[in-house]
DOVO-384671 format. One record per residue (C-alpha): residue in three letters; x, z, y. Coordinates in steps of 0.25 Angstrom, whole numbers, plus 5000, padded with zeros to 4 digits. Each point is the difference from the previous one (the first is absolute). Example, Ala and Ser with C-alpha at 12.3 -4.5 7.8 and 13.67 -1.06 7.14 Angstrom:
2
ALA504950314982
SER500649985014
//
This chain:
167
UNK543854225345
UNK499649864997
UNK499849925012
UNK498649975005
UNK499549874998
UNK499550005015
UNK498949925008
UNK500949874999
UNK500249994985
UNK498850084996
UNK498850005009
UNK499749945013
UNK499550165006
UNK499249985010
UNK499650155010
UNK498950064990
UNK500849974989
UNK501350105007
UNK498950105001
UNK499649994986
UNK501450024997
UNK500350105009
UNK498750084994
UNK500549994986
UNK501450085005
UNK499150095007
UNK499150044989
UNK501250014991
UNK500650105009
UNK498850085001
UNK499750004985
UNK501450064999
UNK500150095011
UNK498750084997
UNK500449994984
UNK501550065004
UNK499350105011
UNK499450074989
UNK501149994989
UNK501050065011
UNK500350175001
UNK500750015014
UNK499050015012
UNK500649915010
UNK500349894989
UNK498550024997
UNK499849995015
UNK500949875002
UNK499249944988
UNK498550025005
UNK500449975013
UNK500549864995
UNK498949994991
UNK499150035013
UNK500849885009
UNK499849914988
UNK498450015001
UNK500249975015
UNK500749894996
UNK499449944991
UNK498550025011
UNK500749925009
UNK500449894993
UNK498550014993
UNK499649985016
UNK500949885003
UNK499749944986
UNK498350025006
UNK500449935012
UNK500549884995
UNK498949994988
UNK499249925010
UNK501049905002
UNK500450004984
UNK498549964997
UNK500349875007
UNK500949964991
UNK500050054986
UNK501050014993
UNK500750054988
UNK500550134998
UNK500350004986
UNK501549955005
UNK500150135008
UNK499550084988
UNK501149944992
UNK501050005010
UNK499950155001
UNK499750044986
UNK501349904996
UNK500950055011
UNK499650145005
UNK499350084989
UNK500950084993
UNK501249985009
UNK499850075014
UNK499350154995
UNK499950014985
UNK499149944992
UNK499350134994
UNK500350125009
UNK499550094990
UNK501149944990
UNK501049995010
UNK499850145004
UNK499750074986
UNK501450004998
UNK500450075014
UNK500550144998
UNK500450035015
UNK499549985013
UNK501449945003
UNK499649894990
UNK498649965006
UNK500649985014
UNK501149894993
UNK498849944996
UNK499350005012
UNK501449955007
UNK500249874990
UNK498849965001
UNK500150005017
UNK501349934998
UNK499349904989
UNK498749995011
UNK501149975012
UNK500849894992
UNK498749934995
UNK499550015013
UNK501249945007
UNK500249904989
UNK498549965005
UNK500150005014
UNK501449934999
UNK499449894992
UNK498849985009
UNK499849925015
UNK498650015002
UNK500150125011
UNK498750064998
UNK500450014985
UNK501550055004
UNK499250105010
UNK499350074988
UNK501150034990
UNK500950055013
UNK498950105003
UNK500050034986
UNK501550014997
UNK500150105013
UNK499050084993
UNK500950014988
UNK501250035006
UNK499550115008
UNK499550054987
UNK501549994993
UNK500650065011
UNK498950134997
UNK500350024986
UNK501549975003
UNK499950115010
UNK499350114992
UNK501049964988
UNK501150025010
UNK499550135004
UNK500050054986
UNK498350025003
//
């Protein structure tokens, strides 16, 4: 994977831009989690896929909260977004879950092959993410992409496990 062009050579990201980011990953996951949940046969595959869908949704209605929160403040000073906008269609879209699900997974014939999927695009979402927070020193911004990046590895080691187990 190409390297990120990250807040210092890209965009200065301030807090509600991290959370615009972060939703991004979390509506791609969710897109492809409930696509793949309904492509799958074996149950507890199915399972693992709506219940990540499901944590997706929660996800992404926090950081809807967080983004409300600090709408107040962001009204003060308005600013740009398109930036951000660019930022994550150039350097995210596409690169962290596939672009079309229902491409990516028309081709899938095993149950087996949706979980690789899922996993490569955990361990695409946990090296954007760190390349992110590595990149970053505001700490506020630093705080929500390691929120984040937890979230996804817990998610990896999931499917890592139910690929281990053989479902």
């Amino acid at each position: 994977m190409k390297k990120i062009e990250n807040s210092s050579t890209a965009v200065n990201l301030q807090c509600i831009d991290a959370i615009e980011v972060s939703l991004f990953i979390e509506r791609e996951g969710r897109r492809f989690y409930e696509k793949a949940a309904k492509r799958v046969q074996h149950p507890r595959v199915r399972e693992i896929f709506k219940s990540l869908a499901r944590e997706e949704k929660e996800h992404i209605q926090s950081l809807k909260a967080k983004a409300e929160f600090l709408r107040p403040a962001l009204l003060k000073r308005a600013r740009a977004r398109t930036d951000v906008e660019e930022f994550i269609v150039r350097e995210l879209k596409g690169k962290v879950f596939p672009d079309s699900v229902e491409a990516d997974l028309e081709g899938v014939d095993s149950d087996l092959q949706a979980l690789e999927i899922g996993i490569r695009s955990e361990q695409r979402s946990i090296e954007v993410l760190t390349e992110l927070m590595n990149g970053e020193r505001k700490i506020d911004v630093r705080a929500i992409f390691s929120h984040l990046l937890a979230e996804e590895k817990r998610h990896l080691a999931v499917l890592l496990e139910i690929k281990a187990a053989g479902f």
